[in-house]
Structure formats: C-alpha cells, structure tokens
C-alpha positions in Angstrom: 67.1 132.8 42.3 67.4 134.8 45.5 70.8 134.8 46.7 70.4 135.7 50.4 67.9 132.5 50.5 70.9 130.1 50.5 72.7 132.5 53.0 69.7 132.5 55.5 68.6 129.1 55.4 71.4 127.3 56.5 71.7 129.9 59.4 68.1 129.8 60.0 68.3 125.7 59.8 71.6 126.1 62.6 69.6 128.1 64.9 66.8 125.5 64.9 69.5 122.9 65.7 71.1 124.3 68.4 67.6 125.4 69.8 66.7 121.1 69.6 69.7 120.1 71.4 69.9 122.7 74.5 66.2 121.7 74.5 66.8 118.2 75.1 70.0 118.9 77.2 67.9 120.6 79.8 65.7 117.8 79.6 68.5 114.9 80.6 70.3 115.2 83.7 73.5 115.7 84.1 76.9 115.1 86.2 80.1 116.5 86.5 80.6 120.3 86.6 76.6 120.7 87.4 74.5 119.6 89.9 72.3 115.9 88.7 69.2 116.8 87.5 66.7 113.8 89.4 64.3 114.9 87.4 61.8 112.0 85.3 60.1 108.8 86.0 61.7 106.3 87.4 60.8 102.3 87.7 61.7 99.2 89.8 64.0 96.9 87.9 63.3 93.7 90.2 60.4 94.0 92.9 61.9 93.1 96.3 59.4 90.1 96.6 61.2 88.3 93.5 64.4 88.6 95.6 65.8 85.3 98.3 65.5 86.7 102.0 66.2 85.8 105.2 63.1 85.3 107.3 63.3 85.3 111.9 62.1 81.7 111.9 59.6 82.9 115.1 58.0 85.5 112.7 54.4 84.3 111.2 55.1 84.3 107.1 58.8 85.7 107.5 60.2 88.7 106.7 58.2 89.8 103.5 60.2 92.7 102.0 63.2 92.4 103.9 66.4 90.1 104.0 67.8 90.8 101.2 71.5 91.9 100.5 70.2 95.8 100.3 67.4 95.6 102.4 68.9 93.6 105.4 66.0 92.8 108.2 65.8 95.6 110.8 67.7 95.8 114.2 64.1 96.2 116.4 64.0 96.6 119.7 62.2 93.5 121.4 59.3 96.0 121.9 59.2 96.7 118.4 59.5 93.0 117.5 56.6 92.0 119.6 54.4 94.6 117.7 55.5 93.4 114.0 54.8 89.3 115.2 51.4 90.3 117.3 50.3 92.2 114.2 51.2 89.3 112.1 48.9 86.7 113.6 46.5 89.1 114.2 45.9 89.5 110.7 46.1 85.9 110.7 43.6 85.1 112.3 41.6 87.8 109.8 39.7 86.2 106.8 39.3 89.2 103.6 38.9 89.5 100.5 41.9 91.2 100.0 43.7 88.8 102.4 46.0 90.0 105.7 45.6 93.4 106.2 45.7 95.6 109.3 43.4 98.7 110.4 45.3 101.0 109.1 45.7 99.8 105.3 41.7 99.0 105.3 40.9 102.5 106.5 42.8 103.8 103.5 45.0 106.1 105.9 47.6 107.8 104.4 50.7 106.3 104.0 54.4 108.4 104.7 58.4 108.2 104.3 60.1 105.9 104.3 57.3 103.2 103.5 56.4 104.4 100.1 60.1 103.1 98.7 59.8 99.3 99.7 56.6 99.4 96.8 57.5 98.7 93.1 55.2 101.7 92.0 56.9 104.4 89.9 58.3 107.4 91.3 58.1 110.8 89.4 60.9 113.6 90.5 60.5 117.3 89.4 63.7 119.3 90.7 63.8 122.9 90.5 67.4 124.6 92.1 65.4 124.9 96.1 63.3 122.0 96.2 63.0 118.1 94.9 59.6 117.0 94.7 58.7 113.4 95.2 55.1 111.8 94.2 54.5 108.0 93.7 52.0 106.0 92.0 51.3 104.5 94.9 47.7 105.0 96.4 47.2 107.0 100.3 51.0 108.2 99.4 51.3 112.2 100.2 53.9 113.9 97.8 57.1 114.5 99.4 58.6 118.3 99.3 62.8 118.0 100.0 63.9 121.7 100.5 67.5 122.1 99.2 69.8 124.3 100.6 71.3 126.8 99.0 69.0 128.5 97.8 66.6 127.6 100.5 67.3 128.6 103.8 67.8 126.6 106.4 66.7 127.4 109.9 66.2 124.9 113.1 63.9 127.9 113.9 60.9 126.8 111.9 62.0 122.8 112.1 58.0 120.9 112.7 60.3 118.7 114.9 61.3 121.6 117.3 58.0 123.5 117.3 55.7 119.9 118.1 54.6 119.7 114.6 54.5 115.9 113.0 54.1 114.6 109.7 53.2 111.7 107.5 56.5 112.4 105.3 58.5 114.4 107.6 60.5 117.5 107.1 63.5 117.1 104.9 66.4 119.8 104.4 69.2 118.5 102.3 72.2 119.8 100.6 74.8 118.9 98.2 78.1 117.0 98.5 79.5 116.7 95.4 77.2 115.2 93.2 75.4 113.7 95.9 72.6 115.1 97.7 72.5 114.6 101.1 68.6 114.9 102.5 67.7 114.6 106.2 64.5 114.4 107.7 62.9 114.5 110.8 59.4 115.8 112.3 57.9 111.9 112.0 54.2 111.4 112.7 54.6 108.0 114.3 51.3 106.5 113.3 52.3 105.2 109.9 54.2 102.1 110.0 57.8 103.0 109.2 57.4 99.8 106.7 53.9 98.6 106.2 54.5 95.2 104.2 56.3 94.0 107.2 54.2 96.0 109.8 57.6 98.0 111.1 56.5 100.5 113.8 58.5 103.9 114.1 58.6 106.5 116.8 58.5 110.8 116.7 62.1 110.2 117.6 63.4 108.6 113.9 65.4 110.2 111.7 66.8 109.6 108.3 70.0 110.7 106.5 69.7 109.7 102.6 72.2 110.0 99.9 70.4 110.5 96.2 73.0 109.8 93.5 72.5 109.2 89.9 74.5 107.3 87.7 76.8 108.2 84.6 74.6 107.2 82.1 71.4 109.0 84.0 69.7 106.1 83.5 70.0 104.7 87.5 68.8 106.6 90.6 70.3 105.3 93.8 68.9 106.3 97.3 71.3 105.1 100.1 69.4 105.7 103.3 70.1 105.2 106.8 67.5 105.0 109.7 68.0 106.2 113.2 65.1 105.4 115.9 66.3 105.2 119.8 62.5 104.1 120.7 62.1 101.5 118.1 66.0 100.5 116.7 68.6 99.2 118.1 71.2 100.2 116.1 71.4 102.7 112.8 69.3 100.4 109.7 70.7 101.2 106.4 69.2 100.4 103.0 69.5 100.7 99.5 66.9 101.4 97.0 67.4 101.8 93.4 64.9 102.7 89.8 66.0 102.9 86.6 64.7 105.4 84.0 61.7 104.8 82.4 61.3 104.5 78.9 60.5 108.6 76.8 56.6 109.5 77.3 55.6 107.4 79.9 52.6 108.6 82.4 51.7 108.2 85.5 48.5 105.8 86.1 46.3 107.0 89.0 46.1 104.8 91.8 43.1 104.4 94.5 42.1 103.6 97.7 39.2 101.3 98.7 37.8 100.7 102.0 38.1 97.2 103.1 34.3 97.0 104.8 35.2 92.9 105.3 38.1 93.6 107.4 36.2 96.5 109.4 33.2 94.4 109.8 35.3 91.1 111.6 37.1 93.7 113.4 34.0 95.5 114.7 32.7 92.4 115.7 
C-alpha cells in the first residue's frame, strides 16, 4: 500500500472542507466586525391586509394597507386627502373585471419607490461593496439601484434632483452607520402614487431616509423608512417593513402586466 496516499488524502479531504465552508460563509450574511450582507430572497411573513387597521370613517372602503401599528395612516395634507377619497369613489363608481382600479394601474404604467414595499411579492437583493440592487416580483416594478458610499462617490454635482432629472424609483446614495445602512433618496417622478393600494399622491419635492438592518440570525430584514413631502405631508410619515428569508433554492416567478380594456373602455366613454 502507498504510504503517501494516507498522508494526502486527509489533506486533500481538509482542503475540500475548508473550501465548502468559506463557500457557504460568503454566501450567508453576516454582522459584527463586517458589513451585513442583504444579499438573498426575501418574503412577507403576514401581508398587511391580514393585519386590524384604523380606517378615516369619511374615506370610501377605509384605509386599505394602512393603520396598522407599523404602517400608521399618513399625515396628508387636505389637498392630498381630497385626491386619495375623489379617486376612491371614482373607481367606485367603475364596474371591471378586475374590480376598482384607476388609470394608471389599467395602463400597466410603471410603478416606483416607495409603492413597491406595501405588496407581499418577494424581494430579491444582490449587494456587491458600491451598490445594493433591489428587484421585486412585482409586475410594472423598475429595479431599484442604491449607490453606497464608500466606494462610490458621492457628488450633489450629478444628483437627477439638482440637474431636473425625475424618476420612477428615485436616486438613492446611502452609507453605513454601524451595521445599518442608511439610504436616502430623492429625484421623485411624481406621477406614480407614492402608495397605490391607498391611492397616496406624492410630489418632486419627497424624500426618504431608510435604515436597512438585518437581524442576528440573518434570517429578518428590516427597513425603517421615513417620508418627507412639504407638497403632500404634513409632518415626517414613518414606517416599518420587514421579510424574512426565504427558504435555500427558491426562484423568482415572473410577474405581468395586462391591460385593463374594461376600465379604458367606461373611462373613454
């Protein structure tokens, strides 16, 4: 028998081990010393429609997202109130197939921050050290690109916002406080709804400050965000929103848009 076989293999067999384990440690996020990794699929533990709300008693249907303990109704302006309840009966007073919508939703037009987190679809994360990358199962969603600085420089210079450029998703700059990653966004395009379940209007003026955190056991991603909007709010609107982990090998499902012709025909009319 060949000696130097039983020297080699159980070398040969440690290498392979350690090779598994910083594998799978680069894979799982981690805290402390390092910066969170966000990175990985990430569910809805209890929609927001299964929660008890609060509903304005004045508002057709109530509230139907918000009210909640972490998702308190908004502080609109009265401006910004009469535009959610006029929406409200106007769709109403709409009969669809798909039930109330507005023109917006049946058009299929694309959707933007902050509305896509009041939905229960997944969210998928990829991080690399300059930039988080957000896409969502959600159909007319854009991905969201959050620049992280360092490395990425940040410069008000090139800020849409200064230089008259508005977008669906804003532009977000963040950096890190401890393990926390602060993001802030402005540069709104204000013809998505800031909330489209409830039909909540935003202005170009709105700007968000959000605090990603994950938790010790990387199994729970927490986004505390806080909403400023002199044209629409009356005071700063924060929220909470929070996935767990999905379970090893899930996938994304690919989600579409249909035009709703029923809702553009009665409108047309």
């Amino acid at each position: 028998m060949d000696v130097r076989a039983h020297i080699k293999l159980p070398a040969i067999l440690a290498l392979i081990a350690a090779g598994i384990a910083a594998s799978a440690a680069a894979q799982q996020p981690v805290v402390g010393d390092q910066r969170p990794n966000f990175a990985g699929f990430w569910v809805v533990q209890v929609p927001s429609h299964d929660l008890p709300r609060k509903s304005p008693p004045d508002l057709p249907e109530g509230w139907r997202a918000f009210g909640t303990q972490d998702w308190p109704g908004p502080p609109l302006q009265q401006q910004a109130y009469d535009i959610v309840k006029t929406q409200r009966i106007k769709e109403g007073q709409a009969v669809t197939i798909s039930g109330g919508l507005d023109e917006k939703t049946a058009r299929c037009e694309a959707g933007g921050f902050p509305d896509f987190l009041e939905f229960d679809n997944p969210l998928d994360i990829l991080q690399r050290p300059d930039e988080l990358l957000m896409v969502t199962e959600r159909d007319r969603q854009l991905p969201r690109h959050i620049y992280i600085s360092p490395p990425h420089p940040i410069s008000d210079e090139y800020s849409p916002a200064r230089n008259g450029v508005f977008t669906h998703n804003g532009h977000s700059l963040a950096h890190w406080e401890g393990n926390t990653l602060v993001i802030k966004t402005d540069g709104f395009d204000p013809s998505p709804w800031m909330f489209s379940i409830d039909r909540i209007p935003h202005s170009d003026a709105m700007t968000t400050v959000e605090r990603l955190s994950v938790s010790a056991d990387t199994n729970v991603l927490t986004d505390r965000l806080e909403i400023t909007d002199p044209k629409t709010l009356t005071a700063v609107w924060k929220l909470k929103f929070t996935w767990h982990r999905a379970p090893p090998a899930t996938e994304a499902i690919e989600s579409t848009c249909e035009i709703d012709d029923d809702y553009l025909g009665i409108k047309d009319k």
